[in-house]
N, C-alpha and C positions, 0 to 999 in steps of 0.2 A: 517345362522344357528341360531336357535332360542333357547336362552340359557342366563342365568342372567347377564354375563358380558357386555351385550348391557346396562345395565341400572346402571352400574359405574362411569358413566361422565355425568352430565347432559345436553341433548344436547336443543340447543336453538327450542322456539315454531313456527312452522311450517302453517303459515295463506294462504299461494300461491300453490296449486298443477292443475296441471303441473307449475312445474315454470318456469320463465319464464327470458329468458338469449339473451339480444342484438345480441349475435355472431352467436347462433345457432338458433334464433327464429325472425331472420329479414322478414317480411312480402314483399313478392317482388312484388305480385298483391294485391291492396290495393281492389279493385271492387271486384275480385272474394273472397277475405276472409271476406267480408261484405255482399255477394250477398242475403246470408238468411234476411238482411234487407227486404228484398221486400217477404218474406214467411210471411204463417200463422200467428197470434198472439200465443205467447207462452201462458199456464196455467200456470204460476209461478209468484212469486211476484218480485217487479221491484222497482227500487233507484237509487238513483244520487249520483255518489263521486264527489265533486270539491277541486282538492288540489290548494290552494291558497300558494306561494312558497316564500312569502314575511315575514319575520323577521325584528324586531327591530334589533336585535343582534343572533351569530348565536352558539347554543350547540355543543362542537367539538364531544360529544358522542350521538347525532343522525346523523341517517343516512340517513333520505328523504331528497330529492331536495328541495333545501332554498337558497334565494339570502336574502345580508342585504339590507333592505326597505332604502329607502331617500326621506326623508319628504319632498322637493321637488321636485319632480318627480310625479306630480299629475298627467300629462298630459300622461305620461308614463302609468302611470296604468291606466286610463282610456280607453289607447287604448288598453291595454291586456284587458280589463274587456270587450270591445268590440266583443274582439275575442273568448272571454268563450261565449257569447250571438251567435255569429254566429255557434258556435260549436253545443249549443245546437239546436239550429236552423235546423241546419244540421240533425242532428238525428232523429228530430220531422217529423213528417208525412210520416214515413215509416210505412208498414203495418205489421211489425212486435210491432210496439207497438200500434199497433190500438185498443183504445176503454182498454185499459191498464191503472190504476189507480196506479201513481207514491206514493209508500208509506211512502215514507223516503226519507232526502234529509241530505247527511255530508258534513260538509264543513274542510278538513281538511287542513297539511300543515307540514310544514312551520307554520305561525300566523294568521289564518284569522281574529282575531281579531284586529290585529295589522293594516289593510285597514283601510278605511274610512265605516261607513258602510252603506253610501249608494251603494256601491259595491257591499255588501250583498245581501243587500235587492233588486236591481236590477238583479239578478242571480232568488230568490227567482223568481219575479216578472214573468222573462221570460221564467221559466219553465211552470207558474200556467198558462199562454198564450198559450204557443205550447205544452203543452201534458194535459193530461187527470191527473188532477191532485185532490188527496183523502190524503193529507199529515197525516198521524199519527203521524211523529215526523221529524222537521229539529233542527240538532244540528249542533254543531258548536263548534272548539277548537276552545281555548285564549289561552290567556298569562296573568298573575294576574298584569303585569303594565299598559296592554291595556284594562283592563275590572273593572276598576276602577271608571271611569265618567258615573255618574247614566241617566246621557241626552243620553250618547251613546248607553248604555242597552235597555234603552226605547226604539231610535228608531229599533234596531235589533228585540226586545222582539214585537213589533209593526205591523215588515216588516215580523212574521210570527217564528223568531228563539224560538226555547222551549228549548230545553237544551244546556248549554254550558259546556265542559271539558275542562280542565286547568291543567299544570304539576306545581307538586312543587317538587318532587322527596326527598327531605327529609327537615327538620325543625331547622336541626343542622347548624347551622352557618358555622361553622369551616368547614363543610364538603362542604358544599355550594362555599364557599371561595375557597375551591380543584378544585370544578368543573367549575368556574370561571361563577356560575350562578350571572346574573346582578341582578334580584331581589332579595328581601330581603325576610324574613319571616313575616316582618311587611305589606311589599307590599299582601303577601298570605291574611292576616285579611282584609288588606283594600278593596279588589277584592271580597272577602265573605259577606264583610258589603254592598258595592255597590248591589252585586246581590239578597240579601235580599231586601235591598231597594225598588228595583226596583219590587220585584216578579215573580224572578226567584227561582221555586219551585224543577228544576231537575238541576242538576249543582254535578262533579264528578270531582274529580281532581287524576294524577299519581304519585306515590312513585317508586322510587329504593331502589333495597337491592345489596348488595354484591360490596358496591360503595369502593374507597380508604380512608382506617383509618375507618371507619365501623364496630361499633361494634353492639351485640348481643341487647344490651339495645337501641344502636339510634334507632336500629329496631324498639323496640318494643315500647318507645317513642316517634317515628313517626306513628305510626298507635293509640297509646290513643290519642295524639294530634290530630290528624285526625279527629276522636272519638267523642273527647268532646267538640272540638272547632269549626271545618268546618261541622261535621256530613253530609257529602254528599251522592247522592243517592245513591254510588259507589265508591271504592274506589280501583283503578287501579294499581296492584303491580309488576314492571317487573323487571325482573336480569339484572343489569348492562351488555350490548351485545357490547366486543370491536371489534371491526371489523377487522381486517389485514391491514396493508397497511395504518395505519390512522395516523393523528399524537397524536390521544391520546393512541394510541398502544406503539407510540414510547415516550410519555411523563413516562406512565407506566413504562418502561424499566428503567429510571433515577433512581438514588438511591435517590434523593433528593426529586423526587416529593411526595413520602409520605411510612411511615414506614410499611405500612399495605397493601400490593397489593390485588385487586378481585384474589379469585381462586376459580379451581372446587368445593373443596371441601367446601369452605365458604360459595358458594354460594347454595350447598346442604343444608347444617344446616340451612339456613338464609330463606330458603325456609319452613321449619318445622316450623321457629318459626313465621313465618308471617299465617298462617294455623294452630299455636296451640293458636296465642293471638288473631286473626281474630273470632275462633270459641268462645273462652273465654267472648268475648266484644257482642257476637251475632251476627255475621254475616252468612249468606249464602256463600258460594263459587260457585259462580254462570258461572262462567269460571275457566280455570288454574290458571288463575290471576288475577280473576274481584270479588270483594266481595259486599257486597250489606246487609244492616240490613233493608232495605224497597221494595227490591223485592226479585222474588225467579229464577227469571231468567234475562240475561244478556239482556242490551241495543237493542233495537228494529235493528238497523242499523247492530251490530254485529252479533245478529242473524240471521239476512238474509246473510248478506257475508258468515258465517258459513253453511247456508243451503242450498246452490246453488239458491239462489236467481239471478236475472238478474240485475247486476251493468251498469251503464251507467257512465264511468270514463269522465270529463272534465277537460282540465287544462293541462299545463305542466307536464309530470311525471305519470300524474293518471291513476292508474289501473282500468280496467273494467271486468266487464266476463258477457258474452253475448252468448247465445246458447252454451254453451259449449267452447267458445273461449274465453280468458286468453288474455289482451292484455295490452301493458304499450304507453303511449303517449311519444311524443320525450319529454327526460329533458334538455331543453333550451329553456330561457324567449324571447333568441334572436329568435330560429326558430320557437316556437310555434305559433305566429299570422299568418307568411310564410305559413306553413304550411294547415292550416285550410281554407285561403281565397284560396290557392291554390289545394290542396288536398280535403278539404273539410271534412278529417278525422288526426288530425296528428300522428298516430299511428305508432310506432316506431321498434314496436317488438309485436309477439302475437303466440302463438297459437292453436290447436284444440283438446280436450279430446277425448280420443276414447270413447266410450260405458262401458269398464271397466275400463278407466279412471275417468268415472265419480263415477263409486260405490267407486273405489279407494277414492278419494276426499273426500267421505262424512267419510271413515272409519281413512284416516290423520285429520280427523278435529275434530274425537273422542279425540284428546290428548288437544284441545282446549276447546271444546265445553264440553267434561266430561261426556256424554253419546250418543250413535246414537238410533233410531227405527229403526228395523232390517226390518222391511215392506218397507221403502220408499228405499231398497235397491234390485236392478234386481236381484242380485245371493250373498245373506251374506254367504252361505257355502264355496263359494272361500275359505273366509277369515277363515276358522274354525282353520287351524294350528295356526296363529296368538291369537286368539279370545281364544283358552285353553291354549296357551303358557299364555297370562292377566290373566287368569282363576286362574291355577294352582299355579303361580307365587303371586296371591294377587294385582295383581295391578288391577283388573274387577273382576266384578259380572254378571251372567248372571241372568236375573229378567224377563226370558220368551219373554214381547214383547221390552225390552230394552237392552242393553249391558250398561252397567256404571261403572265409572273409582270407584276404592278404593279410601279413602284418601292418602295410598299409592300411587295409581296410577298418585293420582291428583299432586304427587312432581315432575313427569316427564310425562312432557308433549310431551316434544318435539322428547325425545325416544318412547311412543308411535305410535306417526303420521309415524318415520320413520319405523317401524314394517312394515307399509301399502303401501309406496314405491316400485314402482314395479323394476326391473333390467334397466330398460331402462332409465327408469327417476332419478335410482339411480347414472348413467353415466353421464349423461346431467348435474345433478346437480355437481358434481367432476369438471369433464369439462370446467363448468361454472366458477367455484371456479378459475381452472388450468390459465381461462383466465384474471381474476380478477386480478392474479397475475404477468402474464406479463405484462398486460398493465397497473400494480400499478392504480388498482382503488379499488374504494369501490367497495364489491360483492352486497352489496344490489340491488344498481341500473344499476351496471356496469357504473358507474360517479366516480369522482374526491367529493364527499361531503367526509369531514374529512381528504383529501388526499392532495391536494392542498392550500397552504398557498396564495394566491393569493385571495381566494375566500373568505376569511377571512378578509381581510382588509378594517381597515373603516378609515375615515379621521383623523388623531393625531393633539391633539393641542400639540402646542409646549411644553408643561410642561407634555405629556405623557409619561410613562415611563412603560418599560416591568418588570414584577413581576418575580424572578427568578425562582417560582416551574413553570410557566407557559411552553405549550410546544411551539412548533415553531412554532403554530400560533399566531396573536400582538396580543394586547391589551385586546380590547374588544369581547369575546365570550360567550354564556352564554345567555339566556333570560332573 
C-alpha cells in the first residue's frame, strides 16, 4: 500500500537487485548459468571489480569480506594474486566479451592499498593482455596509513592507478577512539600530503553520520574539515548501517559503550544537515550520498554499476553482473584459488533477472542514482502507481524525459528503491534476512564478518590489554 508511512523510518540504500542470498540462490550448474559466455557480444559498457580482502587491522562496523594481512605472508599472497590472474584468464576470450573495450577497473575490499603494489599493478598488467582494453578510469581504495609512502604512490600512479578513495569517517578523535579506528586524523593529513606529492589529482575519501556520541556540530565540522583541508573530488557520506548479529550490535547494547546511541530518528536529522552544509559550502549531490564541488555527476565506476553496466567480479566475495546475472564469488581466501584452478569460475551464489526485473533494477537504483531516463526503460508505465505516489508526496519531479528525486526525496533513498521491489523479491529478501538469522551471520554476505570473534584476532604482545568500552572483539580493530 502506497501511503506516507513507508517513509518514517529510514531505510538503508539499496545497490544489489535481485539480491542476492547463498541459501536461495546456490548455482548448481556452473556451465549452463555461464553458457551466454560463448553468445553475441553485448552493446553495453563493461568493468572489472577486484575485491582485494586483505586489512592491516579489521573495522567491526564494516561488513565485506576482510581477513587481517600478515606482513609475512608474502608467499601467501602471491599465490592468491596468482589465482585473481588465472580467474581473469578464465573470463578473457569468450565471445561474449569480444572486441569489448574494458572501461574501468575498482579495486576494492578489504585494503587494496594495504598489498604490495606490485599486486596491483600486476592485476592492471594482466587484464590490459587478455581483453580489449580503453581504461577511462582505474581506482582503487586505501587506507590513509598505507597510502602514505610517496615511492609506493608512484609505482601504483605509474602501473596505471588514477583515482584513489580512502575512509576517514569522522575527524573527531574521541569518536575515532569509540570506533576503535587505528589511524589517527594526523595519519588522514599525511596520506593527503603523499598524494599531492605524488600527483594524485582525483582522490575522495568516506564520512559517517549518526555514529556513537555524535553530535549535530561533529557533523558539520567534518564536512568543513573536509572542505578546507582534504578538499577531495568527492566526498562520500553514509549512515552508520549496524548489522544484526554482530558484535558491534551487541557493544551498542552496553550502557558503558557510549551515552549517545545511532537511532532512527538521528540519523534522519543527521542526514538534513549533511545536505543543508553540503549545499552551503557548494557542493553537487551527485548520488544519495556522494557529494562532489568538481563534478556534476558520480564516479565513472559507480555509474556504470548504477546503470546496468556489465561487471566482471574477481576475487574472493566479488560481485559481478553479467547479462542480467547477479552473482557473488565463494568468501573464503582458503577456497578461492581451489576453486578457480578447479572450477575455473568460483562462483558461489548467482542469479538471473527476468525482463521486468531488469526495468525493475534501473527504477531501485533511482533512490541512489537521484534520477532515471524514462527511454532506456521497456515499459516505465508499470511503474506509474509508484512514480505519482513520489509525485504527489514531494519526494520526485517529473521533468518529461527524466524522473528526479526532490531534495526531499534525496533524505530517503533507500525507501525509494524499495517502492520498486516487486512481491517475489520482497520474500527472498525477508527470507534471506530469516536465514541470516539462524545461522547468526552477517546478512550482508551471509558470512561470520563482525559475527565472529575469531576472525578478529591478531597476535598480543604480552603488555596488551583489552580497553573496557571495547566489544568482544581483542584488541586491535579499526583501520
Amino acid at each position: 500500500m502506497l501511503n506516507a508511512k513507508r517513509f518514517q523510518k529510514r531505510l538503508t540504500e539499496v545497490y544489489v537487485y535481485p539480491e542476492i542470498c547463498k541459501y536461495q540462490d546456490v548455482v548448481h550448474d556452473l556451465g549452463e548459468y555461464l553458457s551466454f559466455l560463448d553468445s553475441e557480444p553485448a552493446d553495453k559498457g563493461l568493468m572489472v571489480y577486484i575485491h582485494i580482502p586483505y586489512c592491516e587491522a579489521l573495522c567491526y562496523f564494516c561488513n565485506y569480506y576482510k581477513v587481517v594481512m600478515s606482513r609475512d605472508a608474502y608467499d601467501e599472497r602471491r599465490e592468491l594474486f596468482a589465482a585473481y590472474k588465472r580467474e581473469i584468464e578464465n573470463y578473457a576470450g569468450h565471445q561474449y566479451f569480444e572486441g569489448r573495450p574494458i572501461r574501468a577497473i575498482q579495486f576494492g575490499g578489504g585494503t587494496p592499498s594495504a598489498v604490495e603494489p606490485e599486486f596491483i599493478v600486476g592485476l592492471i598488467d594482466c587484464i590490459r593482455k587478455n581483453f580489449h582494453s580503453d581504461f577511462e578510469l582505474i581506482s582503487m581504495e586505501g587506507n590513509v596509513t598505507s597510502i602514505q609512502d610517496p615511492a609506493k604512490l608512484q609505482i601504483l600512479k605509474d602501473g596505471g592507478v588514477q583515482r584513489i578513495s580512502f575512509g576517514v569517517q569522522t575527524f573527531n578523535e574521541r569518536i575515532r577512539n569509540k570506533l576503535r579506528l587505528k589511524a589517527t586524523v594526523e595519519d588522514v593529513f599525511k596520506a593527503v600530503e603523499a598524494l599531492n606529492k605524488v600527483g594524485f589529482e582525483d582522490y575522495s575519501h568516506d564520512l559517517m553520520f549518526n555514529l556513537p556520541d555524535q553530535t549535530l556540530e561533529d557533523v558539520q565540522q567534518d564536512i568543513e574539515t573536509a572542505d578546507s583541508q582534504i578538499r577531495p573530488t568527492y566526498i562520500d557520506c553514509y549512515n552508520l548501517n549496524v548489522m544484526p548479529n554482530t558484535m558491534f550490535e551487541a557493544a551498542l547494547d552496553r550502557e558503558t559503550y557510549c551515552a549517545t546511541k545511532p537511532s532512527d530518528e538521528r540519523e534522519i536529522v543527521m542526514m538534513r544537515e549533511v545536505m543543508k552544509i553540503t549545499k552551503r559550502l557548494g557542493y553537487n549531490q551527485v548520488m544519495s550520498n556522494v557529494f562532489s564541488k568538481k563534478k556534476g555527476r558520480c564516479v565513472l565506476t559507480l555509474q556504470m554499476e548504477l546503470d546496468g553496466s556489465d561487471v566482471i567480479g574477481i576475487g574472493p566475495s566479488a560481485r559481478g553482473f553479467l547479462k542480467g546475472r547477479g552473482y557473488r564469488n565463494i568468501a573464503s581466501l582458503e577456497e578461492y584459488p581451489d576453486r578457480v584452478y578447479r572450477d575455473k569460475y568460483p562462483i558461489s551464489a548467482g542469479n538471473l533477472a527476468t525482463g521486468e526485473e531488469d526495468d525493475e533494477r534501473q527504477m531501485v537504483m533511482l533512490g541512489n542514482f537521484t534520477y532515471i531516463k524514462k527511454a532506456n526503460l521497456k515499459d516505465y508505465e508499470r511503474f506509474r502507481p509508484q512514480v505519482e505516489f513520489l509525485v504527489r508526496e514531494g519526494y520526485a519531479v517529473d521533468e518529461g524525459e527524466y524522473l528526479r528525486l526532490t531534495d526531499e526525496g534525496k533524505v530517503w533513498p533507500g525507501n525509494v528503491s524499495e517502492l520498486f521491489f516487486n512481491g517475489r523479491q520482497r520474500l527472498r529478501r525477508n527470507t534471506s534476512m530469516l536465514n541470516a538469522f539462524r545461522h547468526k551471520e552477517n546478512p550482508y554476505n551471509q558470512d561470520h564478518m563482525g559475527v565472529s570473534a575469531a576472525l578478529y584476532q591478531l597476535k598480543k604482545t604480552p603488555s596488551s590489554k583489552k580497553s573496557p568500552d571495547s566489544p568482544t572483539a581483542p584488541d586491535s580493530v579499526g583501520r
